[in-house]
N, C-alpha and C positions, 0 to 999 in steps of 0.2 A: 440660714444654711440649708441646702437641699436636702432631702431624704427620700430613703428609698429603701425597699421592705421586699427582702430575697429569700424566697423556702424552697425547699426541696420538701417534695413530698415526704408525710410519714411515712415512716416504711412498715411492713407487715412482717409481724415476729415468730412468724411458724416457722422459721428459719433461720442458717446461718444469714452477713452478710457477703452480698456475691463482688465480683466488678460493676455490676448496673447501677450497686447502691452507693458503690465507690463515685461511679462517673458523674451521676446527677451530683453528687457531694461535693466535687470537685469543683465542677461548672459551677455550681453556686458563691463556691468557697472564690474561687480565682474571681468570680463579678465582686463580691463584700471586698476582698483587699484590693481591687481597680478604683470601686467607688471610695474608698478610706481615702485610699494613695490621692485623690480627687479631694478631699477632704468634705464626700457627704456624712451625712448623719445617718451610719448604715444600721437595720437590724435585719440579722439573719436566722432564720429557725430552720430546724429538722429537727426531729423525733422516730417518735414507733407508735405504730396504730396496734393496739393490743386487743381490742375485742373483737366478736365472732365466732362464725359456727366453728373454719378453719384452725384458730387457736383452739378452743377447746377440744377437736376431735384432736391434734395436735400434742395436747395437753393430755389427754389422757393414755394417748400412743406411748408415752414417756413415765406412765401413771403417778402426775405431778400433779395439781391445782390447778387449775388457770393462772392464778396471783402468781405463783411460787413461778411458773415456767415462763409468765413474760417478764419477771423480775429479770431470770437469767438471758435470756434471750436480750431483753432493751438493754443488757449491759453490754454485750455483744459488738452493738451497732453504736454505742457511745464511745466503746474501747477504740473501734474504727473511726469513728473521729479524734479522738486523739493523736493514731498513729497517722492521720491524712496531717494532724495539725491545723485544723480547720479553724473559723476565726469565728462560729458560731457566737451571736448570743444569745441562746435560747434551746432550750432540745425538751420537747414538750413530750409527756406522755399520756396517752390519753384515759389512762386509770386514774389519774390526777383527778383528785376533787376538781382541780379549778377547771380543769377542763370538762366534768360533769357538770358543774355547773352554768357553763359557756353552751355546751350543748344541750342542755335542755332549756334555756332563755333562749335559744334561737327557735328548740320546736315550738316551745310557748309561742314566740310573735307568727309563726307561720300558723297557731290555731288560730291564735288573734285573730288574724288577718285574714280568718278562715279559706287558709287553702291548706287542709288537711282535713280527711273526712274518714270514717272508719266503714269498712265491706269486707267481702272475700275476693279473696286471689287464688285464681289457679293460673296455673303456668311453670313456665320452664325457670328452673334455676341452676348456678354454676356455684357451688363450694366453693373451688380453686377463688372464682374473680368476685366473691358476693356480689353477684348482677343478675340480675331477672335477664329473661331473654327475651323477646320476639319470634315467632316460628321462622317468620322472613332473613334472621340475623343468623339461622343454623342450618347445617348441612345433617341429613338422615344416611346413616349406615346403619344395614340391617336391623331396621325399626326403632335405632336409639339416634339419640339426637347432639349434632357434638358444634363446640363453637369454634370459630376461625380457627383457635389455638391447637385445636383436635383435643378439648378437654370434656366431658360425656358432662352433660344436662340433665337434673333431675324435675320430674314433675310434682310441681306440690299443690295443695289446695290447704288453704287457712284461713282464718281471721286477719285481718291487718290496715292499720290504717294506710292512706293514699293522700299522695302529694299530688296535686294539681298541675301537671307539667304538660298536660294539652291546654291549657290554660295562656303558653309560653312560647308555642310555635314562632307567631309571629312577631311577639314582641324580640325573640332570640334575633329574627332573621333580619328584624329592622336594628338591631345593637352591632350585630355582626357586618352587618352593610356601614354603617355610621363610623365603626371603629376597624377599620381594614388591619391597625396591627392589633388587634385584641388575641388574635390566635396566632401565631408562627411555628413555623417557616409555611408560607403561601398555603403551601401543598396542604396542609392539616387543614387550615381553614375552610378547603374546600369540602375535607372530607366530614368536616361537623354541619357547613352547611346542607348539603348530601342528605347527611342522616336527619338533620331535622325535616329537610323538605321533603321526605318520605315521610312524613308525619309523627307526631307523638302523641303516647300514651298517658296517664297518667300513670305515676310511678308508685310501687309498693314500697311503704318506708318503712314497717316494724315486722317482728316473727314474731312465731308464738312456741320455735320447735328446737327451740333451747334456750341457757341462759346465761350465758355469757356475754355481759354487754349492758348498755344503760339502759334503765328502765323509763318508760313512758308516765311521766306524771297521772296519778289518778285511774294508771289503768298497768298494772305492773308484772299482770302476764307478756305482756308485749314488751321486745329489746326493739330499741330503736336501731333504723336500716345501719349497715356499719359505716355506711358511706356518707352519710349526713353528721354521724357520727365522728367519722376521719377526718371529712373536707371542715369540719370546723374547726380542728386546730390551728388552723390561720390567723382564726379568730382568738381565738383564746390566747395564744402570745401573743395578743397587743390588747388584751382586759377587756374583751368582751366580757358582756353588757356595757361596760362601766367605760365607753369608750370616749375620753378627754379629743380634744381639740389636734392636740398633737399626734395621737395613735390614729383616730382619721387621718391625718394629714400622711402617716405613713403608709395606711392601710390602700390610699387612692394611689400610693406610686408602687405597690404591690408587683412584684413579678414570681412568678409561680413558674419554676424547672421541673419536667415531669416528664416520664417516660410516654411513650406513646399509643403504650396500652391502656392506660387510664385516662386518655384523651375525653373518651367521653364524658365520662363523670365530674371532670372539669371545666370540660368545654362548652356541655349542653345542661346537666344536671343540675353543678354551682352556679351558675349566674343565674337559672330561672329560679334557684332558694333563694341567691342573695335579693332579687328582684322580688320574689315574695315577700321577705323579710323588711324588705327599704331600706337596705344598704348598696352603698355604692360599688361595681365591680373590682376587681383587681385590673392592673393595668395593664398588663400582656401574659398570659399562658404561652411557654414555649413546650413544644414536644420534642426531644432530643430522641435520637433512633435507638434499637437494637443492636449486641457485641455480636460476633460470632466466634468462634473457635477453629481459625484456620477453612474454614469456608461451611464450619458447622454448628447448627442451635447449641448453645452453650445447655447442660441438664446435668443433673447429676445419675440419673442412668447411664449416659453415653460416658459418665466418670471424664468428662473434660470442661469440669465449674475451673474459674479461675479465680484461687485467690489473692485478695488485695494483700493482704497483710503477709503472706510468700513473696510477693512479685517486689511490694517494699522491703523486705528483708535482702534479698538476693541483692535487687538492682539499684535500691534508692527511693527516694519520695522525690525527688523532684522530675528524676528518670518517668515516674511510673506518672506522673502529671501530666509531664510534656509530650509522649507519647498519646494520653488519651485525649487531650486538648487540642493537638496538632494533627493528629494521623488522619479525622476524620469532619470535615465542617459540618458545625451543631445542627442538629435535625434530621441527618443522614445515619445510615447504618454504618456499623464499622466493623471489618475483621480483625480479632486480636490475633498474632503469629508471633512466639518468643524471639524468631529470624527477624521477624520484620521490626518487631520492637528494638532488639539487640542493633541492627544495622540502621533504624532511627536514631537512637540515641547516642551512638558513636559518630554517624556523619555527625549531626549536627554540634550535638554539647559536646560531647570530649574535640572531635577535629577540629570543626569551624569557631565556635567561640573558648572552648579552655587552653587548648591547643594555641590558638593567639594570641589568648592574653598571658598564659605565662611567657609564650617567648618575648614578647614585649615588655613584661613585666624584671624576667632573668634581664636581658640585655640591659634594662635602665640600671638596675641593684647591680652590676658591673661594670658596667662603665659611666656613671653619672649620679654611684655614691647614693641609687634611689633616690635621686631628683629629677623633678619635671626640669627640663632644659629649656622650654618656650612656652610664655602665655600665647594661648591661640584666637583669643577674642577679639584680640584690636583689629581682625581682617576679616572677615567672614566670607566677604568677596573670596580673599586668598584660599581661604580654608574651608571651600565649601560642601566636604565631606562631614564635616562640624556641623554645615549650617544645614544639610541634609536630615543629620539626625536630631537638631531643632525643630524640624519639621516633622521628624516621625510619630512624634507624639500627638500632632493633629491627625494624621492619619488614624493611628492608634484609639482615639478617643471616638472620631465617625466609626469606627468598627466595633468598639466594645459598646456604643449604645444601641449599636443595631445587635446586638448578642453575638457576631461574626468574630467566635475566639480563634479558629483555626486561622480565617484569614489576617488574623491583627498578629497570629506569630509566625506567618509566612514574613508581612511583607518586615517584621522586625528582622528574621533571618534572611531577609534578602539584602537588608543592610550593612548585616555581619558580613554576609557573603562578599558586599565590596570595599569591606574592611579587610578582609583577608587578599582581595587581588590591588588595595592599596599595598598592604605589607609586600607583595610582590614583586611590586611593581618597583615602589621606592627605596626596598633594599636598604634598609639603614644600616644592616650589617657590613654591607661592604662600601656606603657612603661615609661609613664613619671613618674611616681608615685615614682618607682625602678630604673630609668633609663634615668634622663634630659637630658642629653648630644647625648645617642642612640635615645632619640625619637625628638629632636632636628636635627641629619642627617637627618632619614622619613621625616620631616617635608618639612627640606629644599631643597630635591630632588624635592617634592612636589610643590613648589616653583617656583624652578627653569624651572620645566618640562610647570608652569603655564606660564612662562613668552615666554617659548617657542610655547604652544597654543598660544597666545594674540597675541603673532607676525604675527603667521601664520593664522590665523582667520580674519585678517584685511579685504582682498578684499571680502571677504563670508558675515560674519555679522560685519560692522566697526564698527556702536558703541557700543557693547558688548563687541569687543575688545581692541576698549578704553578704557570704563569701567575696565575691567581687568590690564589693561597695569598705569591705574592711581593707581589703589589700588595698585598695587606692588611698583608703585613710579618708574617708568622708565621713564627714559629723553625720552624728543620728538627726538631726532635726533640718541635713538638709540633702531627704533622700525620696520628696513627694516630687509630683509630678512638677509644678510650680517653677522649681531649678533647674529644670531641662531648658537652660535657655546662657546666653556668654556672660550673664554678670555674675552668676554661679557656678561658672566655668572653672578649671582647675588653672593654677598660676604658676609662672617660673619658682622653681626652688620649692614647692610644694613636696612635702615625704611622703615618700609609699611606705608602706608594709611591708613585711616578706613576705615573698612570693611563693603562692601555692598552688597544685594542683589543684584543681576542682571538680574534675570528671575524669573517672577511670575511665580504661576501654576494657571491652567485653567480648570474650571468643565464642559467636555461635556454635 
């Protein structure tokens, strides 16, 4: 059976969770139940990266412990995966023994291997992003030094051991040339290439100027970088050091979802470790874009963060899904707008598909006693709004292995869309009148084509298409991708359910 290995980055616990940590969650969450519904052999991780300078200064803003405040915090971000209902198996954290012990077996092979060497550093550092800077990466306002993000750079001078990452220039740009989808979307790729061929440094990987964080074997004034620290809980949910046959085998079909600020670190950093280390890469790094806030940086100064766990209370989980899934194709930026969301989620789910399938659904449970009136398989030629949506699911399947989730629920609702100008068109309300048997086919096309959404809507909005797949009355064992086809088709005299709503609508 195939397999395939889907994280989202940890996330960092000097914080609440925002929407950013919702959306990568999501995008994760919706690939793990495409690949199940597929039936790979999926594992999925997320977590919280708990160490660093930022938690502890953090930690003492709050006058907590470090322990005690990322305890509360990694609950936080667990709670929000439960309210997302995510299909996680794994949520690592990185004060975990196992994952101290994952990361220091990695620094070890990187001594091994000797590319770690100990000196002084001086230079520019960022709290906010623990990243050393380049002078060349920052812009100077009145004599202080600030990065893209306009976040102010400190200068430091210490002791600290160094990673060999000039070492990696080329071997980077010849993996990167060899593997055209190792980065996406395009555009990112270019911008890792970019930065490496402006050349590399070697990188600062421990401090000495505080103490929250792992310690360096044999020398334990030094915390290891947090970044080598972070990126290896990858590793450690699939048993680093101790990695069997099969956790390779997952570790090489690897896809890593990640915001686009941490591009580098992922893009340029990790593979010249994993390549020190002699382990093999992950298999594609996607960068998905930035939200804004009605045309503005989401902060909590500007008091306009948006939360997930509000926006699911008010409007739904599956609402708050398909909006962030659909409004914007993956690796692009996206505006959040309560308008624009409210008047998404009503065209689509409440008007075009709940809107249709109840009236189709009322019409059957009143006149035809909640029985399908026509098998629609023995013609496919005849019925080939049917045989359409047999077909959607190849579509669907070329799109969610290229990561293309916006455009795989476009062109699903472009289906719906001519499910609803069938309904229009064939009038079975007023063919039945004249004609029970003709408007009994329309119906059960109808039907049929529903039971085909519900299948294919699972990893997008699950429980809508629960919902759906109940009211039709389809066994649980036959709602994978597999029966999207006429021999699993639905048959004459088949019972629905009662018939329910399944999307409110909602007054801007």
């Amino acid at each position: 059976m195939n397999k395939i290995y889907i994280t989202t980055p940890i996330f960092y616990v000097n914080d609440l969770p925002h929407i950013g940590h919702a959306y990568t969650t999501i995008i994760c969450d919706t690939l793990a139940k495409y690949f199940k519904n597929k039936k790979f052999n999926v594992r999925f991780t997320t977590g919280t990266d708990e160490h660093g300078l930022k938690v502890e200064k953090a930690a003492n803003l709050k006058n907590k412990d470090p322990k005690s405040f990322v305890d509360d915090v990694s609950k936080n971000f667990r709670e929000l995966g439960i309210k997302l209902e995510i299909s996680n198996s794994d949520f690592i954290r990185t004060t975990e023994e196992r994952h101290k012990n994952s990361a220091i077996s990695f620094w070890n092979k990187l001594q091994e291997n000797d590319q770690i060497y100990l000196s002084d550093y001086k230079g520019w550092y960022s709290i906010k992003d623990e990243s050393f800077y380049q002078e060349k990466e920052l812009s100077k306002v009145n004599n202080n030094f600030f990065t893209v993000d306009g976040e102010k750079v400190e200068w430091i001078q210490e002791e600290s051991y160094f990673f060999k990452l000039s070492n990696y220039q080329q071997k980077l740009l010849d993996y990167y040339d060899d593997n055209p989808n190792f980065i996406k979307p395009k555009s990112r790729m270019n911008e890792v290439k970019s930065f490496v061929k402006s050349g590399l440094k070697d990188l600062s990987i421990s401090r000495t100027s505080f103490n929250w964080g792992i310690k360096i074997p044999k020398k334990s004034n030094h915390i290891m970088y947090v970044w080598i620290d972070a990126l290896t809980n990858y590793l450690t949910s699939l048993g680093y050091p101790n990695f069997n046959k099969e956790q390779l085998e997952y570790w090489q079909e690897c896809i890593h979802i990640i915001g686009k600020d941490i591009l580098k670190f992922h893009g340029i950093y990790w593979p010249a470790m994993l390549m020190a280390a002699d382990l093999p890469l992950p298999k594609t790094i996607f960068a998905h874009g930035w939200w804004t806030n009605e045309g503005k940086k989401i902060s909590k100064s500007l008091g306009n963060t948006i939360d997930p766990n509000e926006m699911i209370k008010k409007y739904g989980l599956d609402q708050f899904r398909y909006f962030l899934l659909r409004e914007v194709p993956l690796g692009n930026d996206g505006d959040f707008s309560e308008r624009a969301f409210i008047s998404r989620i009503n065209s689509d789910l409440s008007n075009n598909l709940g809107n249709l399938i109840q009236r189709v659904t009322k019409f059957i449970q009143k006149n035809y006693d909640n029985m399908i009136p026509v098998s629609v398989s023995s013609d496919l030629n005849k019925y080939s709004l049917v045989e359409e949506g047999y077909s959607l699911v190849t579509k669907v399947d070329v799109l969610m292995k290229n990561l293309e989730i916006s455009k795989s629920l476009e062109e699903i609702f472009l289906y719906i869309n001519n499910l609803n100008k069938f309904m229009d068109t064939s009038e079975p309300w007023k063919t039945f009148k004249v004609n029970s048997e003709k408007a009994g086919e329309s119906l059960s096309i109808l039907i049929e084509s529903f039971r085909i959404i519900g299948i294919i809507l699972q990893p997008f909005i699950p429980i809508a298409s629960s919902k759906i797949l109940d009211i039709l009355n389809i066994d649980k064992l036959h709602r994978n991708f597999d029966c999207i086809n006429a021999d699993n088709s639905i048959k004459k005299n088949h019972k629905l359910k009662e018939p329910l709503a399944i999307f409110p609508r909602y007054e801007s």
